[in-house]
N, CA, C and O atoms as a Maestro MAE file, in Angstrom:
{
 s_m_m2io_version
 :::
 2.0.0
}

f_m_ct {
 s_m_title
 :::
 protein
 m_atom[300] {
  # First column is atom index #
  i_m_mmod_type
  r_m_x_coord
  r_m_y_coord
  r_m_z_coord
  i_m_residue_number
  s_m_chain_name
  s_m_pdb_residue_name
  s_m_pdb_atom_name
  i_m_atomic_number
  :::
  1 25 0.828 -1.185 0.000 1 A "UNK " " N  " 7
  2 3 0.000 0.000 0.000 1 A "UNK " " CA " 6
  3 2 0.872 1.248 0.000 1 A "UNK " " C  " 6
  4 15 0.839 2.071 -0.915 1 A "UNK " " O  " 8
  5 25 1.601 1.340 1.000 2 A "UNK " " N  " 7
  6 3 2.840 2.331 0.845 2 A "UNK " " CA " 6
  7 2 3.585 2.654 -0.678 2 A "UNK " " C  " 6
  8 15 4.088 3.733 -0.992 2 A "UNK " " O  " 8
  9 25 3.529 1.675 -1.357 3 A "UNK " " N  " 7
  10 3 4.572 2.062 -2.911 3 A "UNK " " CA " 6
  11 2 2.980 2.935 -3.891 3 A "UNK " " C  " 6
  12 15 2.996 3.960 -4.571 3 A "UNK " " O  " 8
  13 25 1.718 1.943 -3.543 4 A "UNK " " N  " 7
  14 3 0.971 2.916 -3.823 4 A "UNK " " CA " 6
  15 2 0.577 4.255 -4.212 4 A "UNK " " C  " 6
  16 15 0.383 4.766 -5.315 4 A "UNK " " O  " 8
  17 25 0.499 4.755 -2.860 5 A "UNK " " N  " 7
  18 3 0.427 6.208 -2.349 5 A "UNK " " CA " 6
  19 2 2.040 6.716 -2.335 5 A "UNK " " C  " 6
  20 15 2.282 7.913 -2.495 5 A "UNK " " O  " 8
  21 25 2.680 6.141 -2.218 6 A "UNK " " N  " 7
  22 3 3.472 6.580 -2.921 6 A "UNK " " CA " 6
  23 2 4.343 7.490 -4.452 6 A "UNK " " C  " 6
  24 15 5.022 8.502 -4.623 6 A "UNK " " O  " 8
  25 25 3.800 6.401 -5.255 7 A "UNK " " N  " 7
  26 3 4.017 6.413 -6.706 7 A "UNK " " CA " 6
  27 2 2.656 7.208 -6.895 7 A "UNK " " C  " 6
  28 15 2.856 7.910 -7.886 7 A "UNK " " O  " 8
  29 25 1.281 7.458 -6.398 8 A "UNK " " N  " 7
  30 3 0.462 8.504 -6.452 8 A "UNK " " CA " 6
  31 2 1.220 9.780 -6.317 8 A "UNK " " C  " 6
  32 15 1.708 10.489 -7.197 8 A "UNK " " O  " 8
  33 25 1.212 9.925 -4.946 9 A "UNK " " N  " 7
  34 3 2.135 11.472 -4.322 9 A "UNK " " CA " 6
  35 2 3.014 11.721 -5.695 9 A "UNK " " C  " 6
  36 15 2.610 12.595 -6.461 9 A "UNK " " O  " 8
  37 25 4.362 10.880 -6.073 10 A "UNK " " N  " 7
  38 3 4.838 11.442 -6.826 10 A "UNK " " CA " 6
  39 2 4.697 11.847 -8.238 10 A "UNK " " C  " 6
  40 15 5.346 12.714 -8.823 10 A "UNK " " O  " 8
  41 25 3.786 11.119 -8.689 11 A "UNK " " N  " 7
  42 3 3.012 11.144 -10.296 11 A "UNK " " CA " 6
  43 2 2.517 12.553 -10.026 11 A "UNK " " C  " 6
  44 15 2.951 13.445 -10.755 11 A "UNK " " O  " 8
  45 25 1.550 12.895 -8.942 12 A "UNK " " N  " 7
  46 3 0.685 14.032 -8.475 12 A "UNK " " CA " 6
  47 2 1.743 15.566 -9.184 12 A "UNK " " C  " 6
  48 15 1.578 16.352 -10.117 12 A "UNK " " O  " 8
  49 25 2.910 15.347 -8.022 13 A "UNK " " N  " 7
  50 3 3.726 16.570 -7.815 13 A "UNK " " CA " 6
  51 2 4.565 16.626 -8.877 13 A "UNK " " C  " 6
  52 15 5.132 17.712 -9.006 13 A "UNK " " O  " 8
  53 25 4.870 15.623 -9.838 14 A "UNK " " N  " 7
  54 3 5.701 15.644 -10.986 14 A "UNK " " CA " 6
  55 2 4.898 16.399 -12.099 14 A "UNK " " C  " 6
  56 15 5.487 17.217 -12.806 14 A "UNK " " O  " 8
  57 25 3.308 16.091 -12.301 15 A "UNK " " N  " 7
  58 3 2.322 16.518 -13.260 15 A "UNK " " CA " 6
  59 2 1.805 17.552 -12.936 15 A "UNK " " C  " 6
  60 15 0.737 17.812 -13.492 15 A "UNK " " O  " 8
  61 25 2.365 18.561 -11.895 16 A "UNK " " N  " 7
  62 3 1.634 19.454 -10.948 16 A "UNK " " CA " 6
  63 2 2.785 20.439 -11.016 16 A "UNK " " C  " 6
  64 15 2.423 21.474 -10.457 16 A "UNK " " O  " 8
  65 25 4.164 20.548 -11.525 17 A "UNK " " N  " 7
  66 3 5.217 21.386 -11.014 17 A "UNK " " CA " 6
  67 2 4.631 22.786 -11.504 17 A "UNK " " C  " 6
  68 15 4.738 23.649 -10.633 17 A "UNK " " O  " 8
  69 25 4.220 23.085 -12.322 18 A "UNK " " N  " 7
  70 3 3.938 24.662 -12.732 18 A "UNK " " CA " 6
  71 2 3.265 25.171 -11.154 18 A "UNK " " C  " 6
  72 15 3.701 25.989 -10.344 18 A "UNK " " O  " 8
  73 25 2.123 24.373 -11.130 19 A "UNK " " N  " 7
  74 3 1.429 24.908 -9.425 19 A "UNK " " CA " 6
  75 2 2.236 24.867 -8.346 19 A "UNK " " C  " 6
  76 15 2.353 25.822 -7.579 19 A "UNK " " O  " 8
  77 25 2.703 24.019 -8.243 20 A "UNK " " N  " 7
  78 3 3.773 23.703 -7.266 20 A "UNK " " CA " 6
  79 2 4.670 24.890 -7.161 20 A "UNK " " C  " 6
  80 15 4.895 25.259 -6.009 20 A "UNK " " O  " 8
  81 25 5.296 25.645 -8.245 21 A "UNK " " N  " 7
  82 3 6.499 27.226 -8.216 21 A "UNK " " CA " 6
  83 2 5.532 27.828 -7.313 21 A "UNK " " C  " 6
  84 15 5.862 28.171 -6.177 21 A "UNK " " O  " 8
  85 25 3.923 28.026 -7.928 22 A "UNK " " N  " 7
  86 3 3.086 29.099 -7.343 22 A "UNK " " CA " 6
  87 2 3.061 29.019 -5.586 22 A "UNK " " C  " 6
  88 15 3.543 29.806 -4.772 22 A "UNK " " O  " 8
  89 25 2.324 27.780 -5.381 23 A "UNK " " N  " 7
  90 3 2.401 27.583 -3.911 23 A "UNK " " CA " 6
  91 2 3.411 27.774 -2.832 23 A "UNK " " C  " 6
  92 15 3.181 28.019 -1.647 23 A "UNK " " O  " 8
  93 25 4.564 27.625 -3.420 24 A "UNK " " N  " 7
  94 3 6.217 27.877 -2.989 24 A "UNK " " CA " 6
  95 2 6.573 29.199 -3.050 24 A "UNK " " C  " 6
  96 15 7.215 29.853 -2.228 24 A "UNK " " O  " 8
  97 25 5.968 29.625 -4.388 25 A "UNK " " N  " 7
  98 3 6.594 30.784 -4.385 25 A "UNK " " CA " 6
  99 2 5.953 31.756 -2.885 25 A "UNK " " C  " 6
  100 15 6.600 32.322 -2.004 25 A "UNK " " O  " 8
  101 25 4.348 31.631 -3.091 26 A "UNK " " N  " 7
  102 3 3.924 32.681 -2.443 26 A "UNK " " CA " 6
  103 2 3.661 31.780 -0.539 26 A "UNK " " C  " 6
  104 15 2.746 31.967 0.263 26 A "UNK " " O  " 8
  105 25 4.722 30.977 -0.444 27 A "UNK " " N  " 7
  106 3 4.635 30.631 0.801 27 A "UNK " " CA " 6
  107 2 3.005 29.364 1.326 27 A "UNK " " C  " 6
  108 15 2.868 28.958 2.480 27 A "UNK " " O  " 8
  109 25 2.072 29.017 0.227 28 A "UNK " " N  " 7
  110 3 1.419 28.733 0.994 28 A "UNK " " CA " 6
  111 2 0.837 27.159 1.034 28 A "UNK " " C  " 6
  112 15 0.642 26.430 0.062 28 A "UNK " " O  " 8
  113 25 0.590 26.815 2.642 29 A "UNK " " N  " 7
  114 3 0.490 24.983 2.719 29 A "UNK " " CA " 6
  115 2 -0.296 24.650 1.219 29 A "UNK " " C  " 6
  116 15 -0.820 25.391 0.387 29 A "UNK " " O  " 8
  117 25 -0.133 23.355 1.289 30 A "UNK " " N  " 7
  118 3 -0.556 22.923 0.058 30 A "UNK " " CA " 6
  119 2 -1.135 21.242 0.661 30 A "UNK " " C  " 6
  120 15 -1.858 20.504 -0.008 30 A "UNK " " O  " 8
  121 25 -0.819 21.051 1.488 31 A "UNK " " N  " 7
  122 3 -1.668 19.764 2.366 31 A "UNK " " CA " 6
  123 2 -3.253 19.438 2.002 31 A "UNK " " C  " 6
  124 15 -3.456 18.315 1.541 31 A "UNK " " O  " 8
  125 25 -4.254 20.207 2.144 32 A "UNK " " N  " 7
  126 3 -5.512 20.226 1.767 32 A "UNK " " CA " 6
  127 2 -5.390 19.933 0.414 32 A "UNK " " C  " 6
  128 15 -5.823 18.845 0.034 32 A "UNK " " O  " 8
  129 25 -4.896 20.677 -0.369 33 A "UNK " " N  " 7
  130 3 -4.859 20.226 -2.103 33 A "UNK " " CA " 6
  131 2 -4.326 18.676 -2.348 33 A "UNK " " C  " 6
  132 15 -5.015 17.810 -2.889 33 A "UNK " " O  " 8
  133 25 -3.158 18.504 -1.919 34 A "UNK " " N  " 7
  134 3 -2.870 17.712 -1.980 34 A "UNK " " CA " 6
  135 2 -3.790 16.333 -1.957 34 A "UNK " " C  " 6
  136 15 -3.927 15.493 -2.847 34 A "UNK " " O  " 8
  137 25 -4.507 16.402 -0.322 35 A "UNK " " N  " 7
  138 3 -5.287 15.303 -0.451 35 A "UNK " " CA " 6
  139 2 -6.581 15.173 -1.448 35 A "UNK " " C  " 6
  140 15 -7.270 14.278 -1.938 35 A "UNK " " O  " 8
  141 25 -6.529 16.058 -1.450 36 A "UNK " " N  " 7
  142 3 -8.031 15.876 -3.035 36 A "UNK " " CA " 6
  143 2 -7.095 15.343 -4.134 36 A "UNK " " C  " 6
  144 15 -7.281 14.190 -4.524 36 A "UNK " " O  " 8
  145 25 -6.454 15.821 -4.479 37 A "UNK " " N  " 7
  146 3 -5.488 15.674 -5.521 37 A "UNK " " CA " 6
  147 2 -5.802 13.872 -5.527 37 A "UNK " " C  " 6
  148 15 -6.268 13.086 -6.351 37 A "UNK " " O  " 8
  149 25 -5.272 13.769 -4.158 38 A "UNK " " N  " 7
  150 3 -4.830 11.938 -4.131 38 A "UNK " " CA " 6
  151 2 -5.742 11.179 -4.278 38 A "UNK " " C  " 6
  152 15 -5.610 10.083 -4.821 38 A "UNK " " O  " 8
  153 25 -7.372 11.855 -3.590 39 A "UNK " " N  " 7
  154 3 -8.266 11.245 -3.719 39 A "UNK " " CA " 6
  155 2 -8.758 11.071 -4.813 39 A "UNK " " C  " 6
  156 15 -9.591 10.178 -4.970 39 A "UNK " " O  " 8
  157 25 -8.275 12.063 -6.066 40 A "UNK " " N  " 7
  158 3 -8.828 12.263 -7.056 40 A "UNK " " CA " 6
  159 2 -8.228 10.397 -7.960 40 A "UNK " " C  " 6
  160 15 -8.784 9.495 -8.585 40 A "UNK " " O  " 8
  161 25 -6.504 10.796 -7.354 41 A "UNK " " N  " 7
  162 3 -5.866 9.481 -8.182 41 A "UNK " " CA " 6
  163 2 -6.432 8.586 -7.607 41 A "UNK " " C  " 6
  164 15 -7.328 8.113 -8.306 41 A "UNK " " O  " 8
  165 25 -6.334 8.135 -6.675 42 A "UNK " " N  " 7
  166 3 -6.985 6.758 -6.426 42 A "UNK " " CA " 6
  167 2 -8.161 5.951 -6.622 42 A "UNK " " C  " 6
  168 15 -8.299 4.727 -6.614 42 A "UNK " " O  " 8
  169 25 -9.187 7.130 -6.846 43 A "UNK " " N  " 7
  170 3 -10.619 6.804 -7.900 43 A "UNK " " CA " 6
  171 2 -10.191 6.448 -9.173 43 A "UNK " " C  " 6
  172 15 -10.295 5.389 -9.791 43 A "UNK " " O  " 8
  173 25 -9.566 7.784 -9.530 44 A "UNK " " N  " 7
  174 3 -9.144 7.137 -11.362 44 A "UNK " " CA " 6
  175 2 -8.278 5.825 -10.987 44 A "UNK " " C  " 6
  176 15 -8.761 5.091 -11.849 44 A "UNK " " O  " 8
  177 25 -7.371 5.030 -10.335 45 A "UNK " " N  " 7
  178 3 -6.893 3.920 -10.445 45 A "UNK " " CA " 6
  179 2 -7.491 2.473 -10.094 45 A "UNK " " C  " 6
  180 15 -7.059 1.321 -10.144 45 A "UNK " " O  " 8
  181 25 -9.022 3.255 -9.613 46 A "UNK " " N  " 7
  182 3 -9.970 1.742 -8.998 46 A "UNK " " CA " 6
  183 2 -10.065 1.830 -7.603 46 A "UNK " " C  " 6
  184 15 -10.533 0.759 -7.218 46 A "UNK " " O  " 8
  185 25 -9.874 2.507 -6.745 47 A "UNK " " N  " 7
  186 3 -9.990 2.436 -5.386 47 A "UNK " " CA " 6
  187 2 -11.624 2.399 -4.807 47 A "UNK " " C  " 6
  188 15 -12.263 3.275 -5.390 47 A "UNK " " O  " 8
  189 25 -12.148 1.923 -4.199 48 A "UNK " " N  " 7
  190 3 -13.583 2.331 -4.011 48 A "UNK " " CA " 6
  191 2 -13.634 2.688 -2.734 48 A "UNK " " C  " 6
  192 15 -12.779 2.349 -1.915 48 A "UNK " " O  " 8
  193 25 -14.834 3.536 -2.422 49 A "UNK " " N  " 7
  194 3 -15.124 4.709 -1.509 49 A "UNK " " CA " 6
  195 2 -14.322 5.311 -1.211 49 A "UNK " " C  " 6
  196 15 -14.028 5.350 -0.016 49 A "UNK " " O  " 8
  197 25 -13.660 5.995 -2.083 50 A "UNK " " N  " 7
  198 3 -12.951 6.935 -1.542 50 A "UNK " " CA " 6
  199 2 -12.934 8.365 -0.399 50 A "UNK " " C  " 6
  200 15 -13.386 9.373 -0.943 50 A "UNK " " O  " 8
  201 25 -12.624 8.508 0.611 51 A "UNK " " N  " 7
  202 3 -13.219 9.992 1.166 51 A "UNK " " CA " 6
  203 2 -11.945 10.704 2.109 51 A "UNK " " C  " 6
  204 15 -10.892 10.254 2.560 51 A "UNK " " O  " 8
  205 25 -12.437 11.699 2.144 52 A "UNK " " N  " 7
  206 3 -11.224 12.701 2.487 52 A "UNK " " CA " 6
  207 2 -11.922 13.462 3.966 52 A "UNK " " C  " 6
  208 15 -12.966 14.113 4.004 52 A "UNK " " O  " 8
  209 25 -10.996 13.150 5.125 53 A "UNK " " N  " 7
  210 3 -11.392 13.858 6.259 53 A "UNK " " CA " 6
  211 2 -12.425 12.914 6.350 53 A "UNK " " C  " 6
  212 15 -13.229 13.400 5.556 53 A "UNK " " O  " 8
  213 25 -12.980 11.824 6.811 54 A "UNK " " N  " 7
  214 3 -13.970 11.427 6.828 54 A "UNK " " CA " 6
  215 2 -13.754 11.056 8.572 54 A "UNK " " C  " 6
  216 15 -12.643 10.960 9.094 54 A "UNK " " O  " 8
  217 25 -15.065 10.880 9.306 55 A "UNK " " N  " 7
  218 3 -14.431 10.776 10.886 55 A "UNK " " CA " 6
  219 2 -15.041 9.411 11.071 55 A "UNK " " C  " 6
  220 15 -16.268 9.374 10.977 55 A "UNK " " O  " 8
  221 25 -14.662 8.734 11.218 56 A "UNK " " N  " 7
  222 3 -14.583 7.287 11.779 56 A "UNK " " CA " 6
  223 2 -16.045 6.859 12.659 56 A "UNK " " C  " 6
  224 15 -15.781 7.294 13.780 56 A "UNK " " O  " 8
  225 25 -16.950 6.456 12.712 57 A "UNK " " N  " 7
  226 3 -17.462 6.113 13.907 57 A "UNK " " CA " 6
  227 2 -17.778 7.286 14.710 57 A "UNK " " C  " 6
  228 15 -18.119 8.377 14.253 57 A "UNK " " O  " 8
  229 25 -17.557 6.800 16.690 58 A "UNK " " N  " 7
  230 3 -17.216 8.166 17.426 58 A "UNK " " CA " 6
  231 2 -16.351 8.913 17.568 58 A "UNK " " C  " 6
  232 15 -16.420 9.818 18.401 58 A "UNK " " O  " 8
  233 25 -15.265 8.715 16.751 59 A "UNK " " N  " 7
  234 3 -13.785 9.209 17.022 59 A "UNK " " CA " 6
  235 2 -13.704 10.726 17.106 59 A "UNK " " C  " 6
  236 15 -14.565 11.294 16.435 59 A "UNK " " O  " 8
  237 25 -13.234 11.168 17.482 60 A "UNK " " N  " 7
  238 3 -13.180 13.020 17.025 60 A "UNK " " CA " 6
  239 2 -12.342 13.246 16.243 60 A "UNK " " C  " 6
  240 15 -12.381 14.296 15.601 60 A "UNK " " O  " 8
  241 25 -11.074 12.083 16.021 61 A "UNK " " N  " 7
  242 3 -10.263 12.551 14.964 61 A "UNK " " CA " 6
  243 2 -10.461 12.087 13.253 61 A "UNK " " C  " 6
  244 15 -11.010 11.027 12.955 61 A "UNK " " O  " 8
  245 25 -10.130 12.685 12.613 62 A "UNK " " N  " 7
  246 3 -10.428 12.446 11.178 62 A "UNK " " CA " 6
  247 2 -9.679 11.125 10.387 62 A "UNK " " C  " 6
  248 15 -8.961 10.705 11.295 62 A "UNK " " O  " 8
  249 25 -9.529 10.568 9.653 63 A "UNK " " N  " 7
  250 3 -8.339 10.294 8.374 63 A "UNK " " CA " 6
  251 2 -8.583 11.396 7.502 63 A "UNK " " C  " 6
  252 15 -9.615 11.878 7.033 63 A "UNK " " O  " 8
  253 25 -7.198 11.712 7.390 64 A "UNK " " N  " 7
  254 3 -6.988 12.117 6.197 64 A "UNK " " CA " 6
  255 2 -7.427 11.808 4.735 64 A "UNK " " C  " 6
  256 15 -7.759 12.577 3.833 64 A "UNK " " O  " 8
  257 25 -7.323 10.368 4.776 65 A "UNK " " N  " 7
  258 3 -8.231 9.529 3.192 65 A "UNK " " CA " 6
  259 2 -8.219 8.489 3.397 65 A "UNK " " C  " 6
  260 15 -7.139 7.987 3.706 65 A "UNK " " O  " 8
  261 25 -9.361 7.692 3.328 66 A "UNK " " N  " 7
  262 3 -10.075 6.800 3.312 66 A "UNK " " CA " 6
  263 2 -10.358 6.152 2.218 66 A "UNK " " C  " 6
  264 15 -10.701 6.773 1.212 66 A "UNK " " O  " 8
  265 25 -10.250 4.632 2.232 67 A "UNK " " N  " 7
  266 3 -10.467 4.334 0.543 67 A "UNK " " CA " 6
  267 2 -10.691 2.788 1.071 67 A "UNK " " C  " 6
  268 15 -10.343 2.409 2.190 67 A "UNK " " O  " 8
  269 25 -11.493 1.746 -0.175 68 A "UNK " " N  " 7
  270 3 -10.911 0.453 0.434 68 A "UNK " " CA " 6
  271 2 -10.046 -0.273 -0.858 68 A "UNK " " C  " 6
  272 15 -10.283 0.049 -2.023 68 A "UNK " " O  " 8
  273 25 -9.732 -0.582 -0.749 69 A "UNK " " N  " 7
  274 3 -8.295 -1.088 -1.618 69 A "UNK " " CA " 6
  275 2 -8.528 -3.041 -1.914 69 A "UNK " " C  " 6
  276 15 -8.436 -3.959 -1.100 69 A "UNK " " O  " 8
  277 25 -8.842 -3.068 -3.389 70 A "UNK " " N  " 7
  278 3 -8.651 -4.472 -3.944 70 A "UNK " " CA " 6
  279 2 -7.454 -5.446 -4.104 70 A "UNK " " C  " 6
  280 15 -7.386 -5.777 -5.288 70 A "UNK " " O  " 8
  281 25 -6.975 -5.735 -3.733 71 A "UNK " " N  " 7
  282 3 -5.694 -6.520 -3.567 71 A "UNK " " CA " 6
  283 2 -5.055 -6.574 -5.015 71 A "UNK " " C  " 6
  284 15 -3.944 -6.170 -5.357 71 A "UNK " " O  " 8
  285 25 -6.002 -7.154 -5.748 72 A "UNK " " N  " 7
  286 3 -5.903 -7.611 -7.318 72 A "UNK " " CA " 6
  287 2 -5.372 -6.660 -8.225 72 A "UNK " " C  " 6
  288 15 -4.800 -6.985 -9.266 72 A "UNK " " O  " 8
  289 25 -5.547 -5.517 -7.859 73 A "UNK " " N  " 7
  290 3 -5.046 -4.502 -8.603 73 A "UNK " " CA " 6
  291 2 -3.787 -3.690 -9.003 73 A "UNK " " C  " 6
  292 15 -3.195 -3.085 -8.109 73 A "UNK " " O  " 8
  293 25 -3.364 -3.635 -10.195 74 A "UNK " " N  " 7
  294 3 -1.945 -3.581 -10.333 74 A "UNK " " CA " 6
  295 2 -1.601 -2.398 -9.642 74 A "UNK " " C  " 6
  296 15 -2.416 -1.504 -9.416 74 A "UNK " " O  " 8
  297 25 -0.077 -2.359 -9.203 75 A "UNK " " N  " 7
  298 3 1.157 -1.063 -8.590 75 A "UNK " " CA " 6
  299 2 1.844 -0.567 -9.102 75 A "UNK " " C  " 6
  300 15 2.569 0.250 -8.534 75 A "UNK " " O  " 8
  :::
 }
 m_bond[299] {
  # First column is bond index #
  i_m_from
  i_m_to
  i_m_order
  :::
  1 1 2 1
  2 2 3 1
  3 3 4 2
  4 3 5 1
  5 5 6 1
  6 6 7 1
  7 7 8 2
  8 7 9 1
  9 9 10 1
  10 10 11 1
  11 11 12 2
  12 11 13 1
  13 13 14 1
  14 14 15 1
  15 15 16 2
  16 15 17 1
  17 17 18 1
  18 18 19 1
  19 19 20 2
  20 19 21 1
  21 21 22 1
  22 22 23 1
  23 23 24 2
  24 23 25 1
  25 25 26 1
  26 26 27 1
  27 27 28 2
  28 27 29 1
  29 29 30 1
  30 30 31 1
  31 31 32 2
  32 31 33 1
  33 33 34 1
  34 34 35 1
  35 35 36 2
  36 35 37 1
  37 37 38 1
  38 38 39 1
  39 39 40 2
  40 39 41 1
  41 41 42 1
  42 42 43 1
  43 43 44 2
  44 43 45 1
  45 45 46 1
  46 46 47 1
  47 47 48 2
  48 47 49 1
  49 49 50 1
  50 50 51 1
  51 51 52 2
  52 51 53 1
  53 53 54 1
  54 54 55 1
  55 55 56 2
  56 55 57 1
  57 57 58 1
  58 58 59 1
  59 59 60 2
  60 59 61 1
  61 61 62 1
  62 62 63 1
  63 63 64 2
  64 63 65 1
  65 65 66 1
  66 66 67 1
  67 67 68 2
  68 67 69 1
  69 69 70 1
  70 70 71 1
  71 71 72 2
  72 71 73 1
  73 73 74 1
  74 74 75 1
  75 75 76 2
  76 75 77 1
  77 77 78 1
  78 78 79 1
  79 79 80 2
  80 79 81 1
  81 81 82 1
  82 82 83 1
  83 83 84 2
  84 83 85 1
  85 85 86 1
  86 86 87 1
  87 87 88 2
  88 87 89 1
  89 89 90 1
  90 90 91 1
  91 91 92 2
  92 91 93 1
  93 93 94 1
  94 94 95 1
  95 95 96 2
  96 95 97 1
  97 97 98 1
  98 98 99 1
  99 99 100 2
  100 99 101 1
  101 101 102 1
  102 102 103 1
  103 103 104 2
  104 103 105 1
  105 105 106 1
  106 106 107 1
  107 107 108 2
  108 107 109 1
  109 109 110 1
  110 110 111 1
  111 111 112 2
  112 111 113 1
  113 113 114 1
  114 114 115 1
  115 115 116 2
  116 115 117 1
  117 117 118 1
  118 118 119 1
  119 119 120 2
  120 119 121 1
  121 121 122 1
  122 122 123 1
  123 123 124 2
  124 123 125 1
  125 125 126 1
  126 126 127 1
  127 127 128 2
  128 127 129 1
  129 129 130 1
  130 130 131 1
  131 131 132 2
  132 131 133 1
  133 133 134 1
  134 134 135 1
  135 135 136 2
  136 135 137 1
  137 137 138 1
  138 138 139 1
  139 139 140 2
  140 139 141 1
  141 141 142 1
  142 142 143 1
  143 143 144 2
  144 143 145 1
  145 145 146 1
  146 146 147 1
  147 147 148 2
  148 147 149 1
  149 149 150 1
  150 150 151 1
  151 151 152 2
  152 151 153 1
  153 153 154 1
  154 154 155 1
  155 155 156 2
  156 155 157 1
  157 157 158 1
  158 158 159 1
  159 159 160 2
  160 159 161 1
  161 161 162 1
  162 162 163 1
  163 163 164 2
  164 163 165 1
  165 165 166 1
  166 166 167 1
  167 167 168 2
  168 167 169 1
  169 169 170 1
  170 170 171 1
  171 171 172 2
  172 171 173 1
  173 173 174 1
  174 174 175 1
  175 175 176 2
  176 175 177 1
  177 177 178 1
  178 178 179 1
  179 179 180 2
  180 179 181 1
  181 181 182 1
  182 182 183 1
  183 183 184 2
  184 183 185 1
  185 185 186 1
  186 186 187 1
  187 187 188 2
  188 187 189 1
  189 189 190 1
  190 190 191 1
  191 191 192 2
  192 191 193 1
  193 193 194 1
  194 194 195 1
  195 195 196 2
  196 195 197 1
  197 197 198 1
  198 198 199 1
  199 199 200 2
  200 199 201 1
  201 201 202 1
  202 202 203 1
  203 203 204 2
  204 203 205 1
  205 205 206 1
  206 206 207 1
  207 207 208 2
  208 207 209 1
  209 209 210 1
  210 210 211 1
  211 211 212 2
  212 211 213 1
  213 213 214 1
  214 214 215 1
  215 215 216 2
  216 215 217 1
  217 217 218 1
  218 218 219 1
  219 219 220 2
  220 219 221 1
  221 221 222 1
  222 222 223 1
  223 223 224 2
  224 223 225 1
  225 225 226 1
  226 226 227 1
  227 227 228 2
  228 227 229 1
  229 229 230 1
  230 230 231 1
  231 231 232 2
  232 231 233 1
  233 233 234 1
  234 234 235 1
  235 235 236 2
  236 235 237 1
  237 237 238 1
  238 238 239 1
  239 239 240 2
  240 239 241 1
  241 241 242 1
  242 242 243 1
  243 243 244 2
  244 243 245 1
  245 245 246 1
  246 246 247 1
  247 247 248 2
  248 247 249 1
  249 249 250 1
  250 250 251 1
  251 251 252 2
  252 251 253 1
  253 253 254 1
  254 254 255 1
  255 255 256 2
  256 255 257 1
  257 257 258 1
  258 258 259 1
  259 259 260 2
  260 259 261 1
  261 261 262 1
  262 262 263 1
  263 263 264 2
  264 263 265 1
  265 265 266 1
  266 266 267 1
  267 267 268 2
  268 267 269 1
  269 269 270 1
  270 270 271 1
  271 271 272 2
  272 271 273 1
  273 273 274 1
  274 274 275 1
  275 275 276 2
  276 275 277 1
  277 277 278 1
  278 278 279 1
  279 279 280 2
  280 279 281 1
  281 281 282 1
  282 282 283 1
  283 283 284 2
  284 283 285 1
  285 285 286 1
  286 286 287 1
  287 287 288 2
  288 287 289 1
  289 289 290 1
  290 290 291 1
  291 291 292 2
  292 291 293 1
  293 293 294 1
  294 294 295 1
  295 295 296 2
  296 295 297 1
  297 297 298 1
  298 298 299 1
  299 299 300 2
  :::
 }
}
């Protein structure tokens, strides 16, 4: 799962560098984008239910992204 989200993150920020100067340039987080971004890849690669910030049950704390993941599916 790790080489995954991995090889996501970096496909993301490699196909993204023009935005990427902007955000850098003018100082600002880019975390929130990011995870849409990812959520966005992992739908287009087959992931199902994908969700972002979603809160668990009773938990008060969030995930970040949520997805459930087919084994079968190529990396």
């Amino acid at each position: 799962m790790d080489i995954l989200i991995n090889k996501a993150i970096t496909e993301i920020l490699e196909s993204r560098a023009e935005l990427l100067r902007v955000i850098v340039r003018q100082k600002n987080k880019f975390e929130g984008w990011l995870k849409f971004e990812l959520a966005y890849y992992l739908e287009r690669v087959g992931m199902k239910t994908v969700e972002v910030e979603k809160c668990p049950g009773y938990w008060r704390d969030r995930n970040d992204i949520s997805f459930f993941h087919n084994e079968n599916l190529p990396r």
